[in-house]
C-alpha positions in Angstrom: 199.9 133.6 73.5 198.9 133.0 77.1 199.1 136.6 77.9 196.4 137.3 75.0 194.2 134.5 76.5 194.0 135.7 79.5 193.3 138.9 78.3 190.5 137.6 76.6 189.1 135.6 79.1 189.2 139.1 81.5 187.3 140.7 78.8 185.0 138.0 78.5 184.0 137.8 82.2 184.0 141.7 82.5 181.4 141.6 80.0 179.0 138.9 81.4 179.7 140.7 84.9 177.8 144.4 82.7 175.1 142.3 81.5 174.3 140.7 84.7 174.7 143.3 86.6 173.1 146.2 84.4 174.9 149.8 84.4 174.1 150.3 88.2 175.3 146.9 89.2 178.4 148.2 87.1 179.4 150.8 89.7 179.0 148.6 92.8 181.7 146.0 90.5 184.4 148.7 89.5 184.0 150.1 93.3 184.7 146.9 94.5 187.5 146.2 92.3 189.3 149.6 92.4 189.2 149.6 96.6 192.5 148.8 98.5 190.0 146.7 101.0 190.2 143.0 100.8 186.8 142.4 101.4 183.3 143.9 100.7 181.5 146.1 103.0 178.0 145.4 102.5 176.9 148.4 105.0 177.6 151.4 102.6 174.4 153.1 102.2 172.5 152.5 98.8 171.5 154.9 96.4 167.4 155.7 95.3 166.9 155.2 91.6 163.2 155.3 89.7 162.1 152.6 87.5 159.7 152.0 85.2 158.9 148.9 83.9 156.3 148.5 80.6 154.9 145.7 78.9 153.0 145.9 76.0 151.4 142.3 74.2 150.1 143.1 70.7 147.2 140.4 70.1 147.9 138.4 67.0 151.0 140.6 66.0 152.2 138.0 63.3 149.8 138.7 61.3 149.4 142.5 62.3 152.7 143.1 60.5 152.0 140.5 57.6 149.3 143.2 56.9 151.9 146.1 57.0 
């Protein structure tokens, strides 16, 4: 019983820890928590990724798909 609940609870923080950190945040976390080293070493160089961010607003969209 206590074994499953602690399971669950692992699961449980394992998934708020992917949705806060996002799926490159992700590799940092399972680095971290697969190294023999007790602590983190925050000098390791960093990696270069592209982003692209987009926001669209639709004026009156409500009632832009009532129509549809």
């Amino acid at each position: 019983m206590k074994t499953q609940m602690l399971q669950k609870t692992v699961n449980n923080i394992s998934k708020l820890l992917q949705t806060g950190f996002g799926a490159m945040g992700a590799s940092v976390v399972a680095g971290f928590f697969t190294s023999t080293e007790s602590f983190l070493d925050i000098m390791v160089p960093g990696k270069r990724i592209d982003v692209v961010f987009l926001i669209c607003r639709i004026s009156q969209f409500t009632e832009t798909t009532d129509c549809l």
